[in-house]
N, C-alpha and C positions, 0 to 999 in steps of 0.2 A: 176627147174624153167626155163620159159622158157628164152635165152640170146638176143639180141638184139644186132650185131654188133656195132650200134650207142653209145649203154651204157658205150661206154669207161671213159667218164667225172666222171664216180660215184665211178672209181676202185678208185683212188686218195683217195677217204671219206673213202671207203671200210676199205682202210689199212690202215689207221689211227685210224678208229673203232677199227682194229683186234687188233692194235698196246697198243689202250689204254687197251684193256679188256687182252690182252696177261698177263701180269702182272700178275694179280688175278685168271683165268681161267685156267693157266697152273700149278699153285701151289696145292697140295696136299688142297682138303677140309678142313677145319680148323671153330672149333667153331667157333659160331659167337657172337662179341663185345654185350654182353648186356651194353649197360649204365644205371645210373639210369635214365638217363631224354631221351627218344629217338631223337637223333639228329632233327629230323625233325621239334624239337622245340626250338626257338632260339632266339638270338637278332633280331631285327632288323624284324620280320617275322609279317603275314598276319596271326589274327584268324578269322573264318567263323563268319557272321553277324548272328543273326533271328535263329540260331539254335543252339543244345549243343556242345560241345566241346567236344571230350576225349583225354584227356593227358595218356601217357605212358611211361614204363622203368623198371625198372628192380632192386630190392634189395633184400636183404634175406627174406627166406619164412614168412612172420609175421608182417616183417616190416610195419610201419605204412606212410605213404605220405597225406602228405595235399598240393593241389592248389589253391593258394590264386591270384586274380585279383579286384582292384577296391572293395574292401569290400568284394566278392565273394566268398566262398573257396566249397571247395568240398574233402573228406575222404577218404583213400582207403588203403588197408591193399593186400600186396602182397601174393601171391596164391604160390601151392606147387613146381610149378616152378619158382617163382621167380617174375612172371610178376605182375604189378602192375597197375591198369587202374583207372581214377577221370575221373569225365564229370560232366563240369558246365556250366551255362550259364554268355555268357559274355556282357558285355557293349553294348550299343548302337554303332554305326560307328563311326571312328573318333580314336583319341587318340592324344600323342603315351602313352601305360599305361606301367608300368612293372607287372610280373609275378612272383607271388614267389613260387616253390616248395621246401618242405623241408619233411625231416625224418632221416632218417640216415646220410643223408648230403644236404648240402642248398644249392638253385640255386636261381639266381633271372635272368630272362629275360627282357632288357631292350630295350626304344622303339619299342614295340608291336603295332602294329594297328589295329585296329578292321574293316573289310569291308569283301570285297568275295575272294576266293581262287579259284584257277582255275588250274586245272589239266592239263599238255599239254603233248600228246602222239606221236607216230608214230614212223616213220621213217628217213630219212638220212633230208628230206626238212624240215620238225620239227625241226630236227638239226642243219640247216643251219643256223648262226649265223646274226645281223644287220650288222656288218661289213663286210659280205662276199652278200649280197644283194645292189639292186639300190641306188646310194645315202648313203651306210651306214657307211662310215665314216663321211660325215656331222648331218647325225643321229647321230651318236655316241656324235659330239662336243656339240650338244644341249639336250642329257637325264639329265635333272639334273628333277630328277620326285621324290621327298621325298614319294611320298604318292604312290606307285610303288615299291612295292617287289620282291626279285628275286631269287628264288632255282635250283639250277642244282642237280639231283639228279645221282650219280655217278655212270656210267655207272660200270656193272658188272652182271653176268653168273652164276645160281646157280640152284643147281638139285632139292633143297627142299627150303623152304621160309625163305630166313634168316632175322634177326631178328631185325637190324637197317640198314638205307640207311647212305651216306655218301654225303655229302653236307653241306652247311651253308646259312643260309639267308642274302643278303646282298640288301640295298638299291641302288636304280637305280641312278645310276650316269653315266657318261661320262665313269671312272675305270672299275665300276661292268658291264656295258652294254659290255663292251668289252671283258669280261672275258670268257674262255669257247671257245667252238670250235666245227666247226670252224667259226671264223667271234664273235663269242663270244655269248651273251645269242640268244634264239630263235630267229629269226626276224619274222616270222608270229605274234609267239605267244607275242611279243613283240607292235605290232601294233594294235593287236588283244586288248589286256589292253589299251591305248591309245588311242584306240575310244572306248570304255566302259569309262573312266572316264572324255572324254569329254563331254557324255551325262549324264551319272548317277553322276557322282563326290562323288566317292566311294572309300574307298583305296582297291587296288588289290594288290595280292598276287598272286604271275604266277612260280608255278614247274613243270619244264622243268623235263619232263620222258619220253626221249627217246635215241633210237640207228642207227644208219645208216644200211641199206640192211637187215633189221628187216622184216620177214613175222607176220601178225598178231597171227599165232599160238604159235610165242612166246612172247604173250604177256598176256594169258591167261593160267588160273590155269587146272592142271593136272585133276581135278575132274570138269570143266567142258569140257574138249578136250574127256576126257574116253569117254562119253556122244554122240562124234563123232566118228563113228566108224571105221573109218581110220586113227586117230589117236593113235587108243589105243594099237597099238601094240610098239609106239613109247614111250608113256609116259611110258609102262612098261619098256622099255629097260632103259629108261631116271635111271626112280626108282632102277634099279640094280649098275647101274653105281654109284648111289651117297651112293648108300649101301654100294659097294663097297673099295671108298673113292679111292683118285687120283686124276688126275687133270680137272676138269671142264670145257672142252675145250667149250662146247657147241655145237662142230660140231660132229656129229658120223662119218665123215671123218677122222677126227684126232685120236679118239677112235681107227679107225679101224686099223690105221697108229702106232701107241703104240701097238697095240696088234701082228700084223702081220709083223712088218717090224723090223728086228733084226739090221738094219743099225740106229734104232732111239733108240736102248739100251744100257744101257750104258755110255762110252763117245762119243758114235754115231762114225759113218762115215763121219762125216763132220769134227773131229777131225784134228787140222794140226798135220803132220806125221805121220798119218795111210799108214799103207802099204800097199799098190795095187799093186802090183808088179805082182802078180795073178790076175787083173783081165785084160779085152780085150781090146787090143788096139782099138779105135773105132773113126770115124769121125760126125758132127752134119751135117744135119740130117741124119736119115739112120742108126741108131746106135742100134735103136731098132729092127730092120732085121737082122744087122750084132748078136745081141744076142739071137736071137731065139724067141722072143716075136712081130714079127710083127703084127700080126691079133688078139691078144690075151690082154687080162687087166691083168694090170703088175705093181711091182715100182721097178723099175729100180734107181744105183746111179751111178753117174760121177761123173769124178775129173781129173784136172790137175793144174797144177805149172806154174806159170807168173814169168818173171824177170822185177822189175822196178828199173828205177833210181833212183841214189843217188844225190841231192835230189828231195823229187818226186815233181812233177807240184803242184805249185796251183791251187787252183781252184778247183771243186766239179769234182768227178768222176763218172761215170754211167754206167750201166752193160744195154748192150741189149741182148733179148734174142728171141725177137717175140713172135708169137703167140704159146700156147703151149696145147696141148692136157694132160691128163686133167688140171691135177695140179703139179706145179712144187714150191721145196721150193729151194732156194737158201742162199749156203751160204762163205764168205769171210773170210779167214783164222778162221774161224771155229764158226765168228758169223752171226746170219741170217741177211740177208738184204732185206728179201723179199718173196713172196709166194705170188699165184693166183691160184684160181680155173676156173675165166672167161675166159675161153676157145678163143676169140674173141678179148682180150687184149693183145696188143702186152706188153711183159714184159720190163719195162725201170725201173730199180729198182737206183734209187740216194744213193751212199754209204757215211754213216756218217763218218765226220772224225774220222782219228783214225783208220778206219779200214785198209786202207794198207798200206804199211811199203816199204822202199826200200828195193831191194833184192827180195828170195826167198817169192813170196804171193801163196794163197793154194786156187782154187777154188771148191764148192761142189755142185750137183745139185741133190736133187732129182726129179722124175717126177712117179707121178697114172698114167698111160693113160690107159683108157677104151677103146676105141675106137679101131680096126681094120684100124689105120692109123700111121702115125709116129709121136712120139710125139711132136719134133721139128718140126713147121709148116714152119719157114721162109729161106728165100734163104740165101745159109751159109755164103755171104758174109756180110751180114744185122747181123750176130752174131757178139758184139764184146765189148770190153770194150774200153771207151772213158775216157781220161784223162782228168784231169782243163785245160793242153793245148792244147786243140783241138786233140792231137794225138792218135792214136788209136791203139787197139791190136788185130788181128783176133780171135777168139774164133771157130771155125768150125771144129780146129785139136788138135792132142797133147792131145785127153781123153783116159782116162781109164773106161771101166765101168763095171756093175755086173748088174745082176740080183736079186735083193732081196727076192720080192713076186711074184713067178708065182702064180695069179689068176683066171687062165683057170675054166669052172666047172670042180668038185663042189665044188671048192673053193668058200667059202662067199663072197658080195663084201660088201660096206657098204650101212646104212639102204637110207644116204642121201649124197648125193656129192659135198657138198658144203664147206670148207675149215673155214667157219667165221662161227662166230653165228648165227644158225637158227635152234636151235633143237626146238621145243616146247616146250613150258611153261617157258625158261629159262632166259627170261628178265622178265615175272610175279613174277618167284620167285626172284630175286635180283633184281627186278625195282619199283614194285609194291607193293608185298606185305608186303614189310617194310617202306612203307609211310601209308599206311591204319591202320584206320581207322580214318586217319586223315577228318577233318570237312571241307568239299570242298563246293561252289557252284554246279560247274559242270565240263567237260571236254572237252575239243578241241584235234582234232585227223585230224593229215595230212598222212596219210599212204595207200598202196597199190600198189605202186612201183611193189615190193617185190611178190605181189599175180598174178599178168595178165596173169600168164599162166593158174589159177586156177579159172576164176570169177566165176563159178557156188558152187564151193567151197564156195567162199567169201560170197555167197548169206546166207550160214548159219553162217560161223567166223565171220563178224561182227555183226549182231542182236547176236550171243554168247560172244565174247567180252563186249558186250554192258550190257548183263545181268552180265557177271560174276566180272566186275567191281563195276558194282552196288550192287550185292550182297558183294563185299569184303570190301567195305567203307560203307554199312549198313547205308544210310541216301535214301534211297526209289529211286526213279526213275529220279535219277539230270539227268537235262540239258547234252546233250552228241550230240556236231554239227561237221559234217563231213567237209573235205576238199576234192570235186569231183575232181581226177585227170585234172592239167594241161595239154597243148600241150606238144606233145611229140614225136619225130623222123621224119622224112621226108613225106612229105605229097604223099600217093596211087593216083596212075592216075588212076584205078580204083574203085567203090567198092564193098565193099563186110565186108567179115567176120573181126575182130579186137579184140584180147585181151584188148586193153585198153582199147575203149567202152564198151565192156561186162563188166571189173572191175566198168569202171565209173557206168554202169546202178545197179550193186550189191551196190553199192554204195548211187544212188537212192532209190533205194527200200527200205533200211535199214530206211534210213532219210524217207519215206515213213510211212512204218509201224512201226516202233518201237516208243512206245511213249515216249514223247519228247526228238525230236531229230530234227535233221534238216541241211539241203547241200548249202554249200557253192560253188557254181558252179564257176570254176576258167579258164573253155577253151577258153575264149579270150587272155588268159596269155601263156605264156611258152616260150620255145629254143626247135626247131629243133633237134640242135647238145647237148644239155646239160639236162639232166634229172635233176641237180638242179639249176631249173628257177631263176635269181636274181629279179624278180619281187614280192616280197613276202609282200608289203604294202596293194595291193590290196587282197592278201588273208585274213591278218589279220582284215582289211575292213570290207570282208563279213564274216569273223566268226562273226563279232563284229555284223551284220547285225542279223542274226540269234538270237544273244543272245539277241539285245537289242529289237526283236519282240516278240518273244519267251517267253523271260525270267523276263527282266524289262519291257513288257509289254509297250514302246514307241513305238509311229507312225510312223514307215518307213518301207519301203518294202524292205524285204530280203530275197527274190525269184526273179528269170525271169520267163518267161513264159514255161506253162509247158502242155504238150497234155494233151488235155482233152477228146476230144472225136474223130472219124474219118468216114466220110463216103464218099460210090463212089456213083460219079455222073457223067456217061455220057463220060468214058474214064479217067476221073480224081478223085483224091482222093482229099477230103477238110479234112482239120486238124484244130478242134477247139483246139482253147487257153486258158488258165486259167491265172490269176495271171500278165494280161499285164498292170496292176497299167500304165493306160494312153493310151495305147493301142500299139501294136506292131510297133517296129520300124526297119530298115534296118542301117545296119552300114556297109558301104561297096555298090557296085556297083548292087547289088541284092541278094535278099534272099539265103542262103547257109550257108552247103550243104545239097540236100536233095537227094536222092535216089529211089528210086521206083523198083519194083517186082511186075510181075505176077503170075502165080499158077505153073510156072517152077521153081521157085526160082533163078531165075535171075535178080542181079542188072543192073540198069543201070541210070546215072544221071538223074537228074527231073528237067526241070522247075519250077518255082516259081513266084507266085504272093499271095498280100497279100489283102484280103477282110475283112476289118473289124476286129475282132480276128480272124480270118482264115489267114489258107496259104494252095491257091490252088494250088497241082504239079501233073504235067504229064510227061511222055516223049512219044515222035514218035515211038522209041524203046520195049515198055511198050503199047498195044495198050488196055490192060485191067487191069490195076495197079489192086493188091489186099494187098499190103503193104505199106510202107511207112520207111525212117528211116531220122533221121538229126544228124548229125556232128559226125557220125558213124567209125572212123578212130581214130587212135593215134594224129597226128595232121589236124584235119579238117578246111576249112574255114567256120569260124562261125559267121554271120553277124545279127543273129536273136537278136534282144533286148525286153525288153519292156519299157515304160514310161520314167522307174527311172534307166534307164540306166545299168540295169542287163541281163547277158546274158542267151537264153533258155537254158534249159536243155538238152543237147541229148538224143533220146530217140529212139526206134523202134516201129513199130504195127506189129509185126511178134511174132512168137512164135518159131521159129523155130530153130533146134539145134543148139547149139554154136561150135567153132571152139574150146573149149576148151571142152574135153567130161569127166571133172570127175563126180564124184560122186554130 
């Protein structure tokens, strides 16, 4: 994937991801909890309007189950494995009803609502909670929305599709909106239901299914990724691993680290009181020349000994480490306090109390570095450990280290380099496929972070995500509205080529062709400096916008303007418009940004003026334009509106190769 200097703000969510899935993903495989009633079904929860229900769970083979709602019930006799399936139809909207399942043992579900259900997907900004967005602790004081349900469904890493989610339904209050992390439920998705039942006055039901630094390949099933053929050498390896049984790390980095690095066997090498007595005395940086591994991939461990006072400072303590090649785990008298694989993040790892002690404290590092560089990137006085009272300890001398895995060819390296979760299919099978085949409306999906080095990739992963969803909740072709990447990182003095356009445009296309579906264009929004934008009202806005065109079939426009046609005239290219509900409008000082290219392939900025649905651009530079592009950058200025106060779509009239050249 590619890194982005800038992306430092996302390490933060990163490890807190790692932190909550570390638990369950490092633990040895373990059946998975049948209940009889599959958690997904609860107090307090959202059933689908207008369509069947299937209820699910789990009792001995034979067992009999009856689902009772509203005079309703529906039969069902559990199968040679145990599973048991009813689908019935439910009430009209409205309630609250209760739910009685019984056979072997009886449940009753109480206030139930009947209205739509809505699937929420993605990535870290899906994640990003109302309290950690604009305004959202004054959101928070005023959710009291009874008719507003709320599921988090519990983050977790699985090689095959386990068998219930973990979660519980609770009613949107002030408590529940805040619950969850971080900032607490979605805040898109949260705004997102809050204009749906300002127009439709429907009760919603809103589960929260997603993970922070998630590519969308893991979020899709093994049988439809095989189907891509660059990934099928992964789902195989995926498939041996869970055969296998062990821990589920999700990353084949870590796989590859358990398999090859005899310092993680064991009681490891982070052990306090392991003897190093044998290995080389060594300084940071430089330590990997002084071991014979300078130009070669390698994991390498250090370790030295701190003396603190008795008693120690208050106040939080933090380990700096800078920037490190590739990946470095660290750890404090022998528990971890930290690991990064983003090369680009200077390491500031905050130690929980508890972890040191007056006296003799034990530090450990490991470090992967692939690179033909040295792994410690920063000036050795920038290493150090800072105490609660301001004071500080050098870290730059006083190691010992070893070489663990020399990696040189034809040493193996791993299949993927990434430290967190991102193998494929592995939030489908513990994210997805134990909420399915639950009775949904449709889904909202904010994601694509995670892909921008790959957009022509993406141009197939989501039209395939989109199918394979729909095939796994088996209710035909629902509702499925995208979130077009935000502004993002510093704005090019020039232009030219851009990973994040290319995502947004795969992005486009999807919402394009696959039916129904539809883009939420969000690039008048975003931070420079912060990949998660706190702006996330206006996202859930236009999801809401989409769906309520879409879907509830009410009057509002939710699109901007979007190229429709292009022709040259005379030195200048005209760009007809589609979709300008009122007609085009400028926000900002003049039309922007647009670009322009001859038959060299050369950008260079464009003039702009607006005629009618048109916008005619040239440049001096450009004496015979044969292309066109607008807000073509990670953070562009985008001033193009139409009518109803939505922003255009960026888009290109080029055909021509991308900066990203996969498959």
């Amino acid at each position: 994937m590619r890194i982005f200097p800038s992306v430092r703000p996302i390490i933060a969510l990163a490890a807190a991801v790692a932190a909550t899935l570390a638990a369950s993903a490092d633990q040895p495989a373990a059946k998975d909890s049948r209940p009889f009633l599959s958690p997904i079904f609860g107090d307090n929860m959202v059933l689908q309007r207008g369509k069947p229900n299937r209820f699910w769970g789990w009792a001995n083979p034979g067992d009999k189950v009856r689902v009772e709602i509203a005079g309703r019930a529906a039969d069902a006799v559990a199968a040679a494995d145990g599973k048991w399936g009813a689908t019935l139809e439910v009430p009209q909207s409205g309630g609250p009803y209760a739910v009685e399942v019984s056979g072997p043992r009886k449940m009753e579900l109480r206030n139930v609502l009947v209205g739509d259900v809505w699937l929420c997907g993605g990535q870290s900004n899906m994640n990003l909670g109302v309290g950690a967005a604009n305004n959202g602790q004054e959101e928070i004081k005023s959710a009291d929305h009874p008719d507003l349900r709320l599921y988090i469904v519990g983050q977790k890493v699985a090689y095959s599709p386990v068998a219930a989610p973990a979660g519980s339904w609770k009613v949107c209050s002030p408590a529940t909106l805040a619950e969850g992390g971080p900032g607490g439920f979605s805040a898109a998705a949260y705004y997102f239901a809050r204009r749906i039942q300002a127009d439709v006055h429907v009760p919603i039901g809103l589960v929260e299914d997603c993970s922070g630094g998630s590519p969308a390949e893991a979020w899709m099933s093994g049988e439809s990724l095989s189907g891509m053929g660059e990934f099928a050498p992964q789902v195989a390896a995926i498939g041996k691993l869970g055969a296998a049984g062990g821990p589920q790390h999700g990353s084949f980095l870590m796989h590859w680290l358990d398999e090859y690095d005899p310092g993680a066997k064991g009681d490891g090498w982070e052990a306090p009181g392991l003897d190093v007595s044998g290995w080389k005395p060594v300084e940071l940086p430089g330590a990997f020349a002084e071991l014979g591994v300078g130009s070669i991939p390698s994991v390498c461990w250090f370790r030295r000994e701190i003396s603190l006072p008795d008693p120690l400072p208050a106040g939080d303590a933090v380990i700096f480490l800078g920037p490190v090649e590739k990946m470095d785990t660290t750890y404090v008298n022998g528990r971890w306090v930290g690991s990064s694989s983003w090369v680009e993040n200077p390491r500031v790892y905050r130690l929980p109390a508890g972890v040191l002690k007056p006296g003799r404290n034990s530090l450990a590092i490991r470090v992967f570095k692939v690179k033909p560089v040295e792994g410690f990137m920063a000036k050795p006085e920038t290493l150090q450990l800072k105490l609660g009272d301001g004071s500080s300890i050098p870290l730059a001398q006083g190691w010992r280290a070893t070489v663990s895995v020399d990696a040189r060819p034809p040493h193996p390296l791993p299949m993927d380099l990434e430290n967190y979760p991102t193998m494929p299919t592995v939030f489908y099978n513990g994210m997805i496929a134990p909420v399915a085949p639950l009775a949904i409306t449709g889904a909202i999906w904010y994601q694509g972070e995670a892909n921008t080095s790959q957009a022509m990739q993406y141009r197939k992963l989501l039209p395939g995500l989109i199918a394979d969803w729909r095939a796994t909740f088996g209710q035909g072709d629902f509702p499925f509205y995208i979130v077009s990447l935000p502004a993002f990182m510093h704005r090019r003095a020039e232009p030219g080529d851009d990973g994040w356009a290319e995502l947004r445009e795969a992005q486009a296309i999807a919402a394009r062709t696959v039916p129904n579906s539809g883009l939420a264009v969000t690039i008048d929004t975003g931070d420079a400096d912060n990949i998660h934008p706190k702006e996330k009202k206006v996202v859930g806005e236009r999801l809401a916008l989409c769906a309520l065109a879409g879907h509830y079939h009410v009057g509002v426009a939710d699109r901007g303007p979007a190229l429709g046609s292009m022709e040259r005239v005379a030195g200048t290219l005209r760009l007809h418009f589609t979709d300008v509900a009122g007609g085009l409008v400028v926000r900002g000082q003049k039309p922007g940004e647009f670009s322009v290219a001859g038959a060299d392939h050369k950008w260079s900025w464009a003039d702009a003026r607006i005629e009618g649905d048109a916008v005619i651009v040239s440049s001096p530079a450009v004496p015979e334009p044969v292309a066109a592009r607008y807000a073509w950058q990670g953070n562009p200025i985008a001033t193009l509106f139409n009518g109803a106060g939505l922003p255009a779509t960026p888009f290109r009239t080029d055909d021509w190769a991308f900066t990203d050249a996969s498959p």
